[in-house]
C-alpha positions in Angstrom: 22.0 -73.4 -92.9 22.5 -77.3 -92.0 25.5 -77.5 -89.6 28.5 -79.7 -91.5 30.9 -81.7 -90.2 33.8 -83.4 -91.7 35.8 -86.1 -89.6 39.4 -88.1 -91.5 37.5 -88.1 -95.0 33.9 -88.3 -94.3 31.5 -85.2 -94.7 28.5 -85.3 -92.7 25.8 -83.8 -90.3 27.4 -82.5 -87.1 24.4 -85.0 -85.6 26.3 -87.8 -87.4 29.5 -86.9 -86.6 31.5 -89.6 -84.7 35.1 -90.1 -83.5 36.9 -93.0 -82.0 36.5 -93.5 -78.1 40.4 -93.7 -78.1 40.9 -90.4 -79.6 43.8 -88.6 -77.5 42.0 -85.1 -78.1 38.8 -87.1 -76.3 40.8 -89.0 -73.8 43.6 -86.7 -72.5 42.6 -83.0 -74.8 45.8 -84.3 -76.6 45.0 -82.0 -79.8 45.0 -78.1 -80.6 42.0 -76.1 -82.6 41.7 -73.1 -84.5 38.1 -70.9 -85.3 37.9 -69.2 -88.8 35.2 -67.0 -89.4 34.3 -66.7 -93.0 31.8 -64.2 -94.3 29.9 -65.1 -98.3 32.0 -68.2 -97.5 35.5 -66.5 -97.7 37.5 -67.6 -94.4 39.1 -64.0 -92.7 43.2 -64.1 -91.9 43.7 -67.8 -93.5 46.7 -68.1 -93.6 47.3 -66.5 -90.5 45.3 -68.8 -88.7 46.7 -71.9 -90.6 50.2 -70.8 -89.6 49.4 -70.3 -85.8 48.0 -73.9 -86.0 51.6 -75.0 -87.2 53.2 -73.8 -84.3 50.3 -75.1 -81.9 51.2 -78.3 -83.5 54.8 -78.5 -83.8 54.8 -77.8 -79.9 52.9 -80.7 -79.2 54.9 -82.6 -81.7 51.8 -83.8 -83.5 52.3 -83.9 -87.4 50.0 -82.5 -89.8 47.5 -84.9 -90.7 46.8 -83.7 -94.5 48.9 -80.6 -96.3 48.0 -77.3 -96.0 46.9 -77.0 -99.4 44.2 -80.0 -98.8 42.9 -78.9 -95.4 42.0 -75.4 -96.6 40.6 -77.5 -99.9 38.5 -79.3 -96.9 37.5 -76.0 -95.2 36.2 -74.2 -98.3 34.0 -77.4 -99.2 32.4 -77.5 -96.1 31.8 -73.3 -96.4 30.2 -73.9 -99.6 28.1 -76.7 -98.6 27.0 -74.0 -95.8 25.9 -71.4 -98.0 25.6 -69.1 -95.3 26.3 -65.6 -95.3 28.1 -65.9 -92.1 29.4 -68.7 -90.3 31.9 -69.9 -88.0 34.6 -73.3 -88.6 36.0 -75.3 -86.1 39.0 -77.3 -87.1 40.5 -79.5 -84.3 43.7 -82.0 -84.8 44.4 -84.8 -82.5 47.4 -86.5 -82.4 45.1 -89.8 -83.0 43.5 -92.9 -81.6 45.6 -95.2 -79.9 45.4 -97.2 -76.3 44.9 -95.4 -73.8 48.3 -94.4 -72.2 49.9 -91.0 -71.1 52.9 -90.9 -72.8 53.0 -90.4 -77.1 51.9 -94.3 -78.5 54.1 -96.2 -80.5 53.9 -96.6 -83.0 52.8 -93.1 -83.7 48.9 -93.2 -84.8 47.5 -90.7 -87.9 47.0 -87.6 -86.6 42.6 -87.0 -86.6 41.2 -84.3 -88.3 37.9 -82.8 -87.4 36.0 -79.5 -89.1 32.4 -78.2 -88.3 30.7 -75.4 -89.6 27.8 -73.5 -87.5 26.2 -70.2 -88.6 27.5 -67.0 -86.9 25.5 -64.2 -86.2 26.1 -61.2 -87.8 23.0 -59.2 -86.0 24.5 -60.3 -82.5 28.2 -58.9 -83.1 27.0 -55.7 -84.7 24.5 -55.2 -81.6 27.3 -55.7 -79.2 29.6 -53.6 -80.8 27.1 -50.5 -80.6 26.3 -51.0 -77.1 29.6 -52.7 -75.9 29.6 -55.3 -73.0 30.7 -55.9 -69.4 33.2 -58.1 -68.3 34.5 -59.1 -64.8 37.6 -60.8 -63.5 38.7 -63.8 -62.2 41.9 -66.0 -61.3 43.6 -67.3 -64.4 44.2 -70.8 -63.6 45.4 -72.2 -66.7 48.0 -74.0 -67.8 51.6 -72.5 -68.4 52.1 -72.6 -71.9 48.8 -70.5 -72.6 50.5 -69.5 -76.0 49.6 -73.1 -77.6 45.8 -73.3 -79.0 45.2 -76.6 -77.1 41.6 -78.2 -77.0 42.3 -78.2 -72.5 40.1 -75.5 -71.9 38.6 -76.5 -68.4 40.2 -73.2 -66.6 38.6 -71.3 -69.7 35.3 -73.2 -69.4 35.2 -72.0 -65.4 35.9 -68.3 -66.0 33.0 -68.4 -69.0 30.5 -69.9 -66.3 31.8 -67.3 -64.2 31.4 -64.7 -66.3 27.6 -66.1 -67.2 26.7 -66.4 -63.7 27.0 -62.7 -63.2 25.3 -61.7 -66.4 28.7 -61.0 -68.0 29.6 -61.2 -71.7 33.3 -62.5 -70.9 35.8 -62.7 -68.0 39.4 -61.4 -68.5 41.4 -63.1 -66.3 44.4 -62.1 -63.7 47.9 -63.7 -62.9 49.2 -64.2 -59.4 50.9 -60.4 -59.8 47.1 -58.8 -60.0 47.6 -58.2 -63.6 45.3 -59.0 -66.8 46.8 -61.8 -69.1 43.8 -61.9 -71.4 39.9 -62.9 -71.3 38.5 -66.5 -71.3 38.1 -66.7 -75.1 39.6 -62.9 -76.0 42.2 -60.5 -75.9 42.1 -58.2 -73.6 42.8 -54.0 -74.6 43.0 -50.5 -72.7 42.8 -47.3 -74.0 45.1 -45.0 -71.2 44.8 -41.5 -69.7 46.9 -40.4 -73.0 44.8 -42.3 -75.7 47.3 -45.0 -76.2 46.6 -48.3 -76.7 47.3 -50.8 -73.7 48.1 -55.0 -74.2 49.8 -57.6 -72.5 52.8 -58.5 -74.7 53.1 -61.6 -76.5 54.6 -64.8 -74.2 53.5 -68.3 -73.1 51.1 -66.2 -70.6 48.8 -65.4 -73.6 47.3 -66.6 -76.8 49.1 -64.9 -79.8 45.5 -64.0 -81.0 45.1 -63.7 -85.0 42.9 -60.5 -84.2 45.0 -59.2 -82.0 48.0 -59.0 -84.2 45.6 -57.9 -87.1 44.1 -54.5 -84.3 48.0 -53.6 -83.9 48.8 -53.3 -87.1 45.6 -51.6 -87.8 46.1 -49.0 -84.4 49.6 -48.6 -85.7 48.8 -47.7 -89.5 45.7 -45.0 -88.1 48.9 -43.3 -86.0 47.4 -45.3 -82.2 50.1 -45.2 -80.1 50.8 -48.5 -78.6 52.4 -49.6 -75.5 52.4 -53.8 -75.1 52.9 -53.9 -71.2 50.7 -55.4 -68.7 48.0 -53.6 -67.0 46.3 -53.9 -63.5 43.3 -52.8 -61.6 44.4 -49.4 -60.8 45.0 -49.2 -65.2 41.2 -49.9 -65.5 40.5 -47.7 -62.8 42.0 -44.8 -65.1 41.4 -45.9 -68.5 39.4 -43.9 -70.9 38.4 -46.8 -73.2 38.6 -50.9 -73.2 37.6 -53.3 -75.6 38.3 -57.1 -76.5 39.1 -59.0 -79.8 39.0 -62.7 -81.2 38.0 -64.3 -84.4 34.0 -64.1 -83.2 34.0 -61.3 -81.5 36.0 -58.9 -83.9 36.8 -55.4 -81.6 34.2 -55.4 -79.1 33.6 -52.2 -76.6 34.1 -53.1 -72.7 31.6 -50.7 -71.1 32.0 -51.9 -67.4 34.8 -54.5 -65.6 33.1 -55.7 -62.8 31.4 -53.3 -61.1 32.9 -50.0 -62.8 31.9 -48.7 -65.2 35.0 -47.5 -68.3 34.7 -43.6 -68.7 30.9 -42.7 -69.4 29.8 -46.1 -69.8 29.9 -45.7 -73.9 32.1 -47.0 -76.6 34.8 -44.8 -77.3 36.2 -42.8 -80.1 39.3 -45.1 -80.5 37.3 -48.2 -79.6 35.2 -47.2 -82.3 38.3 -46.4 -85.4 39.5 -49.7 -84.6 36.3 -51.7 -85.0 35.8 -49.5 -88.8 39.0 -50.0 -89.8 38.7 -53.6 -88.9 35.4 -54.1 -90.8 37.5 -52.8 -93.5 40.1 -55.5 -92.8 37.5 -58.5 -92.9 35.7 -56.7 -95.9 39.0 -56.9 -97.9 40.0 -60.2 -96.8 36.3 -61.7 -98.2 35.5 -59.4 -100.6 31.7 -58.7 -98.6 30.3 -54.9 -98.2 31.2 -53.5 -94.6 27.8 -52.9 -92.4 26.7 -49.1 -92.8 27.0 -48.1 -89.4 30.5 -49.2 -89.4 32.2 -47.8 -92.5 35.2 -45.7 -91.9 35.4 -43.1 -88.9 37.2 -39.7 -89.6 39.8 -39.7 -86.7 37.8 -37.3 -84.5 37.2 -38.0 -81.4 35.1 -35.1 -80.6 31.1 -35.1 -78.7 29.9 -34.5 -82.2 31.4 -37.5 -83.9 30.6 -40.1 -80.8 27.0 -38.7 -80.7 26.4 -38.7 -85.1 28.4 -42.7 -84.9 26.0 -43.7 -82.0 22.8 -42.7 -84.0 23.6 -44.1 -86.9 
């Protein structure tokens, strides 16, 4: 599929795709973002995402460049132009060009509006979600209002590389307490010594992740207990599953944190409900078949089941 762009009212290649050197989001990451996966072209948790870019921008007091009805008008036009079966868009607000000065400009500039498209790999996420991944941890040195989808994602970028560097799939980061706030790009999920399900709560320490909120409501309606507190190394230590979840990585096993291993090393029986009954989710949102190996799981958590799932 080509990879699209769309920058203040011009569509284009993402080669071609220019913005102004004075751009604030360029100059001082003065802008917020959101990622939508769409599947047959059919974004997952719209609106969701479109209101969580609302609140990202009404706390940096940048206005809304276009109404909501036109930017998901945008969106979908760049989706179809994609005709991919899977793909990924980027939307990204700025609060504008202007001089370049710290404080807002006055007069206050048009907010910039940026969208690109890329194609998503469908064959990747299913692969990691048989096999699950290893993670490892590292100092969260972001910024303190974490809960704002701001394009300032140097602390982010570090942990990634840090994560890379030791032939990890993500890093899940830890406060100044010695607990987890939430990976570099994820969120970040136990499963304790009693099968429930373990989360930092929503606060400015954390992203409130689309995903997330879509996992809880699914772990609630399949009768998951969960407890939304925050959890430590000696939680990991004991837990009997952990996964991750974000708009590209959907509910992804966590096999290993560092250098131990979670449980037997395998994807777990709860893990594995979660990531069926969100297939079902993004299958209902998009109205696209869910992948064999992933329709619904009886809630059984027994040798049998694990070892019939794992063949399949």
């Amino acid at each position: 599929m080509p990879r699209l762009a769309y920058v203040d009212g011009r569509y284009c290649r993402t080669a071609e795709a220019v913005v102004p050197m004075e751009d604030r989001a360029f100059l001082f990451a003065d802008g917020v973002y959101e990622v939508v996966l769409a599947l047959a072209g059919r974004p997952v948790d719209e609106e969701a995402h479109l209101d969580r870019l609302g609140r990202s921008l009404m706390a940096l007091e940048i206005p809304w460049p276009t109404s909501r009805t036109v930017l998901r008008q945008i969106m979908r036009r760049l989706l179809h132009r994609a005709r991919s079966r899977a793909a990924t868009c980027y939307l990204q607000i700025s609060r504008g060009a202007a001089a370049r000065d710290h404080k807002f400009p006055r007069p206050t500039p048009r907010p910039s509006l940026a969208m690109m498209v890329r194609p998503f790999s469908l064959t990747g996420l299913l692969a990691r979600q048989r096999t699950g991944v290893r993670v490892v941890l590292v100092d969260d040195e972001r910024w303190k209002r974490c809960d704002v989808k701001s394009v300032s994602l140097l602390a982010n970028v570090l942990a990634k590389e840090q994560a890379a560097r030791a032939d990890a799939f993500e890093a899940w980061m830890v406060d100044d307490a010695g607990m987890v706030t939430e990976g570099a790009s994820s969120t970040a999920f136990l499963v304790d010594a009693t099968g429930a399900l373990v989360t930092r709560p929503l606060s400015a320490a954390i992203l409130p992740s689309i995903t997330r909120a879509v996992v809880l409501a699914l772990a609630r309606s399949h009768g998951i207990p969960v407890h939304e507190r925050p959890f430590g190394l000696q939680d990991i230590a004991q837990a009997r599953e952990a996964f991750l979840c974000s708009t590209t990585s959907a509910v992804t096993p966590v096999t290993a944190v560092g250098e131990r291993t979670i449980a037997d090393g395998r994807p777990g029986p709860v893990t594995r409900r979660l990531i069926a009954a969100h297939w079902a989710h993004m299958a209902r949102e998009t109205d696209t078949p869910i992948p064999a190996e992933w329709r619904p799981i009886p809630p059984d958590s027994s040798d049998t089941a694990r070892t019939a799932h794992s063949a399949s």
